[in-house]
Structure formats: C-alpha cells, structure tokens
C-alpha positions, -999 to +999 in steps of 0.1 A: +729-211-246+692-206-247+689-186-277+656-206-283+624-222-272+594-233-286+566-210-297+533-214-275+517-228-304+543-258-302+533-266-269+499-259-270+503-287-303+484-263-325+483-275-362+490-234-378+527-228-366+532-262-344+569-265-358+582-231-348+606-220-322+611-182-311+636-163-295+636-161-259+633-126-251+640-124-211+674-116-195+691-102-225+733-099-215+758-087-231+773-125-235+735-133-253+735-107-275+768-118-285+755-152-294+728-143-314+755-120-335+772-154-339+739-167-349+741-141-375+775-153-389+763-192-391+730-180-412+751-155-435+782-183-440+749-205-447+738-182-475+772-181-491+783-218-495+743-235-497+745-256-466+713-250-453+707-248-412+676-271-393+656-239-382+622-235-379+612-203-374+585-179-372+574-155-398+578-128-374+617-132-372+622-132-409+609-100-414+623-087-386+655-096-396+654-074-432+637-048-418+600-057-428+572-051-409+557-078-391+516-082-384+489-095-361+483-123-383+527-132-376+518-135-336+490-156-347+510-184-362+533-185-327+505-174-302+470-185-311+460-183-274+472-149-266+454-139-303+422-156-292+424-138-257+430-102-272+400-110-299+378-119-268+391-085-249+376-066-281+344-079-277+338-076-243+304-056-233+306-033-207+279-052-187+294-089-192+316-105-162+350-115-170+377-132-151+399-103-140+429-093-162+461-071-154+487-048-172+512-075-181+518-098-207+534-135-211+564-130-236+571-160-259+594-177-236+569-178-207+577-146-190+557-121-176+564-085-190+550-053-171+532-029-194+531-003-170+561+022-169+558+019-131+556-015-126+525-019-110+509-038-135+505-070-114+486-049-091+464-025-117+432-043-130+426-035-168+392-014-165+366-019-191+371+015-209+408+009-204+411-026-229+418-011-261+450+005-247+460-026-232+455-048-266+475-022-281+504-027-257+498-064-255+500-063-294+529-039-298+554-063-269+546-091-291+554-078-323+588-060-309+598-082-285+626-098-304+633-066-323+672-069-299+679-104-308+668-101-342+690-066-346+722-088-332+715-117-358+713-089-383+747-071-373+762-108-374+747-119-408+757-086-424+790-094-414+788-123-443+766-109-468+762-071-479+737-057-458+721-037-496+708-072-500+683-077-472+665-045-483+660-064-518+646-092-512+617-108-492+613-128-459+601-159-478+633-159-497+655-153-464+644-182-448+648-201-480+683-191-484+690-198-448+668-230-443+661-242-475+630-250-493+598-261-471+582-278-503+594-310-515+600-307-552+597-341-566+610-330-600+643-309-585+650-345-567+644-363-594+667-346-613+698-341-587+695-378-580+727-404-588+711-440-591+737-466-588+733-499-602+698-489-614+685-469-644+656-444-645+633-468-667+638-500-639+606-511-624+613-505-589+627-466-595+598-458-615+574-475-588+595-454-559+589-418-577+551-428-584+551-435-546+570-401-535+552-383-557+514-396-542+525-381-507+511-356-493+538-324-483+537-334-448+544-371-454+573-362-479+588-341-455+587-369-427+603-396-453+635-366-465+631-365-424+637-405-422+667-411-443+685-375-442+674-361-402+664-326-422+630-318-434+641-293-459+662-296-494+684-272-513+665-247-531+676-251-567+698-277-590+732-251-580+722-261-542+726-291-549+758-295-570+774-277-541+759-301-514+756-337-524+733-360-506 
C-alpha cells in the first residue's frame, strides 16, 4: 500500500531516530487516505484489547495524531541532514560562496516539493537576503507534511476510542498504548513470567535474570527481538494478563 517508508535518518544509518519510519507524503488518493483511516481502526482496536502493533514511528506523528504541536527538534530525529543543512543556511555570511540552492524541498519519502505558489521553484535561486524565508517554508513542509495522513489515522482511531481522550493525554503515552513499552522492565517480566518445571530460587533462573538484567536497553530489546520477533512488551501487569507470551 505504501503507507510507509523509512525516515532519512534510517538510511542515512544515523544512531538518533535510526529505527523510525514516516509517512509517505506524495500522491495522496482518495483510496490512500482511506487506508491510513484503516490504519486508524487497527491502532484504536489495538488500544482497546492490549495487542500491541510493530511500529516505529517518529515523534512527529504522535503528536500530530492528538493534536499536539510538533517542533524543530521532532524533524531532527527523522531528518538530521536536512536539520544540518537549514542550520548551515542560517549562518551563511553574505560574502561566503555556497553551492547554489533553490525553492524546493525533499519531503520524507524522497520527493521534491515546490515552495513557490507558482511552481518555479526549480528555476528560482534562493538569494542571500531571501534564506530566512526559505528555512521557514523548508521548516513549516516538514512539520505539516503529514498533517493529511495523520488527520485520516485520527478520523479512523476515533472511530474505536472516544476522540475526548486524545486531548487528555500525551504523545509518549499514545505510542505506548499503541506500540507498547520501548523500555524493557526486567521487574514487569519477571513478574508476568510462568516457569515450567523450574522454580524462581533454581540456579539456572536466577543466573538468567542476573544476565537479562546486566544488558544494556538495546541488547534487551534485540534478545525480546530473538525469541518473540517484537522489540516492545505490554505496558503494565493487565497487558499482560490479556496477552500471554
């Protein structure tokens, strides 16, 4: 359906946001919309029974989906290269040479967006008393260019849940309601965890926890990776009653 891509900091392999995915922002039908509504449904129907969905993404996304406002500092976890680049813009002198630049913009999914409302940007150079308005136009694309997408997720989630609640709560706990919990409690496994033919006390239990609880977050999160294919655990002990693992 192509729905999603990876963020330019995914490709690029940067360390600060190298696990997110975006939404791909270019040819927008009718038909896409409708899936990102349906994208809506699976996160609300998520929400309501505890099964959590593989999704990694951006800051920027959450926020937009409850209405929050997102900042400079969200791009920068997606786009570190197009946050570098407008940083470098800023401090250009008016006597330094710099490689040419023109009134578009990449979107996240690799497309080139026209900032001019003629559509001669490919053609207009970005003067030197003209680069503040054209980081503000860079900066204001990149933090509304899902705002669509995200608006038909929202009409579909709200669907599921009552729509009072998103105006209650915060992004961090959206994505944790959706996607579970990022950090790998070793005490909330501990305690949701069945041993069969083994009691806490045995040797070789106590000698695992020790282990899994020396591991860095990363290194838990590739070993819940290893023997469940999901990176991220229900959030509290009622998660998982409901979902057993």
């Amino acid at each position: 359906m192509g729905l999603m891509c990876p963020s330019a900091n995914q490709r690029d392999k940067e360390q600060f946001g190298g696990d997110k995915f975006v939404l791909t922002s270019s040819d927008l039908t009718q038909r896409k919309l409708q899936y990102f509504e349906f994208l809506g449904i699976i996160m609300g129907i998520a929400i309501r029974t505890g099964i959590h969905l593989v999704l990694d993404l951006p800051a920027i996304f959450w926020k937009n989906l409850i209405g929050a406002n997102p900042t400079t500092i969200d791009i920068h976890q997606i786009e570190q290269r197009f946050f570098n680049k407008m940083n470098m813009i800023l401090k250009q002198t008016k006597d330094e040479e710099v490689e040419p630049y023109y009134w578009t913009v990449m979107l996240a999914d690799g497309k080139e967006f026209d900032l001019t409302t003629d559509g001669t940007g490919r053609e207009k150079e970005v003067s030197f008393n003209e680069r503040i308005e054209y980081v503000r136009r860079c900066i204001y694309t990149k933090l509304t260019e899902s705002s669509v997408q995200c608006a038909a997720v929202r009409r579909g989630l709200v669907k599921i849940i009552p729509e009072s609640i998103l105006n209650q709560i915060s992004w961090e706990e959206m994505e944790s309601w959706v996607c579970g919990q990022k950090y790998i409690d070793v005490d909330l496994i501990q305690r949701n965890t069945k041993l069969v033919g083994f009691t806490p006390d045995d040797e070789l239990i106590v000698n695992f926890w020790q282990l899994f609880e020396s591991l860095n977050q990363q290194d838990r999160r590739s070993f819940v990776k290893f023997v469940y294919a999901i990176e991220r655990l229900p959030v509290t002990d009622e998660d998982w009653n409901r979902m057993k693992l």
